[in-house]
C-alpha positions in Angstrom: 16.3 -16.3 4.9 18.4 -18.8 2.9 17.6 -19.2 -0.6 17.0 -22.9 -0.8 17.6 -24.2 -4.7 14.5 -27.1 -3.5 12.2 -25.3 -2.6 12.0 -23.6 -5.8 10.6 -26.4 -7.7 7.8 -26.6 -4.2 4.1 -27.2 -5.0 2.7 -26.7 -1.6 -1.1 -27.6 -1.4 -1.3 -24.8 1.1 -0.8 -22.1 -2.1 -4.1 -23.7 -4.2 -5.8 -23.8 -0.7 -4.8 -20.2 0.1 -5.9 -19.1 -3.4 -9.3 -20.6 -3.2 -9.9 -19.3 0.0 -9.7 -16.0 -1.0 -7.3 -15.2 1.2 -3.7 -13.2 0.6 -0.4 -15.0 0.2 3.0 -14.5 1.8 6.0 -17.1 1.1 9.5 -16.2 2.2 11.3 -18.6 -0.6 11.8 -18.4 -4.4 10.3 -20.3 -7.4 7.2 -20.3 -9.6 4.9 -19.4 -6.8 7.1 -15.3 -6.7 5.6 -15.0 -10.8 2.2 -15.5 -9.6 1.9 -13.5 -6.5 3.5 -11.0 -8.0 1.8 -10.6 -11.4 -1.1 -10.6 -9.8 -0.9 -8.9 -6.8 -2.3 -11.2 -4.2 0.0 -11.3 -1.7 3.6 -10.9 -0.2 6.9 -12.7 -1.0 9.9 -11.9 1.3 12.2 -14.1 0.2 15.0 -11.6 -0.9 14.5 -9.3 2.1 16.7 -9.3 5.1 14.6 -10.4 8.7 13.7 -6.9 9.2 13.1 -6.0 5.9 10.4 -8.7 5.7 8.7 -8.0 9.3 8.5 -4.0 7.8 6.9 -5.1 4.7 4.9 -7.4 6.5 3.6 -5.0 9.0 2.9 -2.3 5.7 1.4 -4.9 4.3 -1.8 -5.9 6.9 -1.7 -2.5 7.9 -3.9 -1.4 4.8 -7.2 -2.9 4.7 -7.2 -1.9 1.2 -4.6 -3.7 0.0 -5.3 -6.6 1.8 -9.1 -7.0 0.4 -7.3 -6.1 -3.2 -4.7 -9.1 -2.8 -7.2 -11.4 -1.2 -9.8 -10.9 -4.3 -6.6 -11.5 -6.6 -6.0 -14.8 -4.6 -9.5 -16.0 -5.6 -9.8 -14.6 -9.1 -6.3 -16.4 -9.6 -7.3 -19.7 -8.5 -11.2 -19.4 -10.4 -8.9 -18.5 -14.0 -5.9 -20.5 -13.6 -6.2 -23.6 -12.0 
């Protein structure tokens, strides 16, 4: 994926919705977004991976209901404490 100095600054309303929801993340481009998802563990970011890299970690990723439920009751705390 390219690294696209733009998107960095992006605010997507699709995140807070995400978030709310409950439900986990996964954004293949950098920025303030990577912090978030990462510190908190509720969801995926491929951004620096190579294609295949990305469809492996993807597939690791939905592959364990555990983490899934984990990064999707992240999501909601994260939205409920921080915005």
């Amino acid at each position: 994926f390219l690294d696209k100095p733009e998107m960095r600054a992006n605010s997507a309303n699709k995140f807070f919705d995400t978030l709310a929801a409950g439900t986990p993340i996964l954004i293949n481009y950098g920025g303030w977004m990577v912090d978030l998802i990462e510190n908190h563990q509720c969801g995926l970011v491929t951004w620096q991976l190579s294609v295949d890299e990305a469809a492996q970690a993807i597939v690791d990723f939905i592959s364990d209901p555990e983490k899934l439920k984990k990064a999707g009751q992240q999501a909601r705390n994260l939205a409920e404490t921080q915005f």
